[in-house]
C-alpha positions in Angstrom: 0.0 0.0 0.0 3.2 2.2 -0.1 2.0 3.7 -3.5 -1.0 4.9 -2.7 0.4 6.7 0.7 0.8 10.0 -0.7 -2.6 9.8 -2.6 -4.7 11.0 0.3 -2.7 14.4 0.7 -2.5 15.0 -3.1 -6.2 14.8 -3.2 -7.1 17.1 -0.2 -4.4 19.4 -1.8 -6.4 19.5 -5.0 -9.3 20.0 -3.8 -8.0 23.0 -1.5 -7.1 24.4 -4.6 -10.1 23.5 -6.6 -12.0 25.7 -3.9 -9.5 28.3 -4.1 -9.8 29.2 -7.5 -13.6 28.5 -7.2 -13.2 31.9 -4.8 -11.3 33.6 -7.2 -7.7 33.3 -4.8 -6.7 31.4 -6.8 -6.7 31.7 -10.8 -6.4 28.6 -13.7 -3.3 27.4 -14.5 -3.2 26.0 -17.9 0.1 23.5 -19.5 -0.3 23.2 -22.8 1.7 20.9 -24.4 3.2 21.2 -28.1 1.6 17.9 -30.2 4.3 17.0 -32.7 4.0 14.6 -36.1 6.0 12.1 -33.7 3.4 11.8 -31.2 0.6 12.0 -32.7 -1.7 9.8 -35.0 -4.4 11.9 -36.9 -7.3 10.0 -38.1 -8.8 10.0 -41.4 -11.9 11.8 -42.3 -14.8 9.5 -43.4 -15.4 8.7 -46.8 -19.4 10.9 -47.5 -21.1 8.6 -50.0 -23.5 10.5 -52.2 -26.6 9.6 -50.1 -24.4 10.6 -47.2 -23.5 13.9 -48.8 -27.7 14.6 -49.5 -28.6 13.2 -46.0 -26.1 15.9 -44.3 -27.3 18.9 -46.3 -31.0 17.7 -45.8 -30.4 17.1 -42.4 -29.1 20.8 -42.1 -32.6 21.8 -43.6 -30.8 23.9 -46.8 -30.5 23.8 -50.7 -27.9 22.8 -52.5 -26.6 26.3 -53.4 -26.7 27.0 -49.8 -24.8 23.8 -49.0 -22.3 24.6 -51.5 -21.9 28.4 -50.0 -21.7 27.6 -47.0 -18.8 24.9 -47.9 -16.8 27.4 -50.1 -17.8 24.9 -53.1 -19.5 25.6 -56.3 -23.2 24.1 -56.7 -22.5 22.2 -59.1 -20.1 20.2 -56.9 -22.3 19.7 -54.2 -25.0 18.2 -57.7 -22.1 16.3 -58.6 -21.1 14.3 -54.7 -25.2 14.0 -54.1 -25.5 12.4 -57.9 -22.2 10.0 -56.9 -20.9 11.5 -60.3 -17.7 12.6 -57.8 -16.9 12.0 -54.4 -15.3 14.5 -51.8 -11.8 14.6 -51.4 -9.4 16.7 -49.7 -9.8 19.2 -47.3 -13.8 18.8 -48.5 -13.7 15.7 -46.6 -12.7 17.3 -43.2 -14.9 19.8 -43.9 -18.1 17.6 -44.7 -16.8 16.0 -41.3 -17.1 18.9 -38.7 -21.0 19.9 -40.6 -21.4 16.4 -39.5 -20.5 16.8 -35.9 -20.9 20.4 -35.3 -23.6 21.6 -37.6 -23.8 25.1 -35.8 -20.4 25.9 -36.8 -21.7 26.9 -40.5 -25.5 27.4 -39.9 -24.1 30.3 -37.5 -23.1 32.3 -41.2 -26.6 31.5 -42.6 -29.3 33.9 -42.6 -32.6 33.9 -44.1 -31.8 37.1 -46.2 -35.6 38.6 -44.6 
């Protein structure tokens, strides 16, 4: 039980800090810590099939030249992916990725023009 000995005061002492900074004595500390191509393994984006591509832009409740605006694509690149003519690549993947998890990060530039 030799290894946990110290765990006790380590916690109290966290937790004395934890209400410190909750009483503004205290402010955050942050370490950030430089992620290098040596440590790191990025995942690739999904591949968006075409009904994947029409489900996402249907799903966001806009047209296809609005999907392709908000993308930075032209329209008829956004006809061509939901027609399987041509699947995304690139950066489009990524892209097609975050709509996918965080839709709000584009619907927040869209307006209804009214």
């Amino acid at each position: 039980m030799a290894r946990n000995d110290g765990f006790g005061e380590m916690l109290i002492g966290a937790l004395e800090e934890a209400v410190e900074h909750q009483q503004g004595r205290l402010s955050a500390r942050v370490d950030r810590v430089e992620i290098t191509a040596r440590g790191a393994v990025v995942s690739p984006p999904p591949r968006y099939s075409a009904e994947r591509v029409r489900s996402l832009r249907k799903g966001l409740g806009v047209s296809q030249p609005v999907f392709a605006g908000m993308l930075n694509v032209s329209g008829s690149t956004v006809r061509a992916w939901e027609q399987g003519a041509r699947e995304p690549d690139g950066p489009s993947l990524r892209l097609l990725q975050v709509v996918e998890q965080h839709p709000d990060a584009l619907l927040s530039h869209v307006s209804n023009g009214s």
